[in-house]
FIPA-246337 format. One record per residue (C-alpha): y, x, z. Coordinates in steps of 0.02 Angstrom, whole numbers, plus 50000, padded with zeros to 5 digits. Example, Ala and Ser with C-alpha at 12.3 -4.5 7.8 and 13.67 -1.06 7.14 Angstrom:
BEGIN
PT / v / u / w
PT / 49775 / 50615 / 50390;
PT / 49947 / 50684 / 50357;
END
This chain:
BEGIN
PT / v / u / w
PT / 47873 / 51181 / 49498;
PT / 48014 / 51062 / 49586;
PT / 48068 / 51098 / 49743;
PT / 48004 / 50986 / 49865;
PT / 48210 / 50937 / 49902;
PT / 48250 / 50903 / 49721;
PT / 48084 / 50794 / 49735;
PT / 48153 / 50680 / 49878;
PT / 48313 / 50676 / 49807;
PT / 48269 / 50610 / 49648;
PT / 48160 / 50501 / 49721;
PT / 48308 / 50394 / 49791;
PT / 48405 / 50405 / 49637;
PT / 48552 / 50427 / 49733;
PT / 48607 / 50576 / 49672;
PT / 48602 / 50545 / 49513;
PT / 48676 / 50361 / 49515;
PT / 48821 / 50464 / 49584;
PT / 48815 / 50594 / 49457;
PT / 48771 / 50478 / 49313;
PT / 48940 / 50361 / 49381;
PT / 49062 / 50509 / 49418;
PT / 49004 / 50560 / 49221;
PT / 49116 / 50417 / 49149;
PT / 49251 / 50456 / 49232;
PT / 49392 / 50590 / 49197;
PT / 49364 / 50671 / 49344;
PT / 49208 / 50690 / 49396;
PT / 49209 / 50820 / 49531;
PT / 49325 / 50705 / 49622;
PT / 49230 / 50569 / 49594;
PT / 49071 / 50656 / 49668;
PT / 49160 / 50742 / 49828;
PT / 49251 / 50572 / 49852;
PT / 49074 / 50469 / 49831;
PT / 49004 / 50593 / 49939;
PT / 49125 / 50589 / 50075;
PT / 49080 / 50425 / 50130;
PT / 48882 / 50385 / 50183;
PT / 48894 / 50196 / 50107;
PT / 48851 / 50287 / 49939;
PT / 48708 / 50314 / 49967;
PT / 48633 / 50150 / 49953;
PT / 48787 / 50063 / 49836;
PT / 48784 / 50012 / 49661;
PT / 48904 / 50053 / 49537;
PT / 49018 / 49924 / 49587;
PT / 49014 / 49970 / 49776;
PT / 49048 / 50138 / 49709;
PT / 49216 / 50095 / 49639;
PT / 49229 / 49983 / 49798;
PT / 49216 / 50159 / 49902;
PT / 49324 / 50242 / 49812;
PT / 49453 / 50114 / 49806;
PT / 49420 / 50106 / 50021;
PT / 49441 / 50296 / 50015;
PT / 49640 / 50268 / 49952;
PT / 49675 / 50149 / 50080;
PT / 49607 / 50246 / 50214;
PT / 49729 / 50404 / 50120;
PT / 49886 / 50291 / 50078;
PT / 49996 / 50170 / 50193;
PT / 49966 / 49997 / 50122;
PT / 50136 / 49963 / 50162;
PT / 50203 / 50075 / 50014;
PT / 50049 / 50033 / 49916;
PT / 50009 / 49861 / 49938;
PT / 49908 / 49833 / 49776;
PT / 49782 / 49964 / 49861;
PT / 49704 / 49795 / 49987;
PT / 49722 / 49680 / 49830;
PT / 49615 / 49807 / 49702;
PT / 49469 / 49838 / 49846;
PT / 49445 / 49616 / 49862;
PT / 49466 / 49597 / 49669;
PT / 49369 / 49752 / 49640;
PT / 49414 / 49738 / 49442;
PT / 49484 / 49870 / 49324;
PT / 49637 / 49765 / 49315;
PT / 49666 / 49764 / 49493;
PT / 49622 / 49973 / 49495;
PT / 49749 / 49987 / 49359;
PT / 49890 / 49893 / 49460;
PT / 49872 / 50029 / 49603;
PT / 49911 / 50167 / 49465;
PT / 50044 / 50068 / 49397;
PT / 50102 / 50039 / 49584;
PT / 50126 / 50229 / 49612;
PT / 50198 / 50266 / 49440;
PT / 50348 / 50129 / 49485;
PT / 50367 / 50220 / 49665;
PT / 50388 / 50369 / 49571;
PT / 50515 / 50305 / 49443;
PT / 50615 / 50238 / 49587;
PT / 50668 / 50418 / 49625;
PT / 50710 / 50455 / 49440;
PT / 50830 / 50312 / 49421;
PT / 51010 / 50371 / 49414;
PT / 51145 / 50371 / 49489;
PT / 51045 / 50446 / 49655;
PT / 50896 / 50537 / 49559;
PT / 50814 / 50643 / 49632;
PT / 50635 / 50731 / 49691;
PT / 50505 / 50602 / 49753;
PT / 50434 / 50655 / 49928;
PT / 50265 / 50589 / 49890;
PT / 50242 / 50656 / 49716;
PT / 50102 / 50743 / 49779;
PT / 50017 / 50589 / 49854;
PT / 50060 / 50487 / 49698;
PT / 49972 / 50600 / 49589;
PT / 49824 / 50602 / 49693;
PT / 49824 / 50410 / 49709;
PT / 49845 / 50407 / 49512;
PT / 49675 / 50517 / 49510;
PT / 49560 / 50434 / 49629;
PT / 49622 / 50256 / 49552;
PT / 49590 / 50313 / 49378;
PT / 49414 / 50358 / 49426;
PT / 49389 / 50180 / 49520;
PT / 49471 / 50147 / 49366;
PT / 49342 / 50195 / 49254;
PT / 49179 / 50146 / 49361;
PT / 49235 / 49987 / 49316;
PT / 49258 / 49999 / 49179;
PT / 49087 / 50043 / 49125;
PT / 49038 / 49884 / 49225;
PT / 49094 / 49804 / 49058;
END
């Protein structure tokens, strides 16, 4: 017999639109504790999904360093998603470049930007 919890959550489908979403991605714990992080989930479809996520990086990341962050959440296409990861891998790169290489200080933030635009990434994808 269900509990009468799992009952009311499956009745929304929310849950599992979340789960079922976060699925197709390469990360979906992320993807869930990211989706879940922000009550707008609850009631929006896979394309507001990506849209969240994508609002979730901007709140993270200064726009000023990562301006293609505004740009992906209007376009809200996996092209736009991909030019934020591509955005962070060329900050990145600027620290490798000789003659002044050296450690980036946001590698850590870059790598986390990579992950969470990957999975916007990939939400969208699935849109087809």
């Amino acid at each position: 017999m269900k509990s009468t919890k799992r009952l009311l959550l499956n009745s929304t489908g929310t849950p599992s639109r979340i789960a079922d979403t976060c699925k197709k991605t390469d990360d979906s714990e992320l993807c869930i504790s990211t989706l879940r992080s922000d009550p707008l989930s609850k009631t929006a479809d896979v394309k507001g999904l990506a849209g969240i996520v994508l609002k979730v990086l901007l709140v993270k990341y200064d726009d000023a360093i990562y301006e293609e962050i505004p740009e992906a959440i209007e376009n809200l296409s996996k092209f736009a998603a991909n030019e934020v990861i591509g955005g962070a891998l060329t900050w990145e790169d600027t620290f490798n470049e000789e003659p002044n290489a050296r450690k980036s200080p946001l590698t850590a933030d870059n790598n986390m930007l990579i992950q969470l635009a990957a999975v916007a990434y990939k939400i969208l994808a699935s849109l087809g």
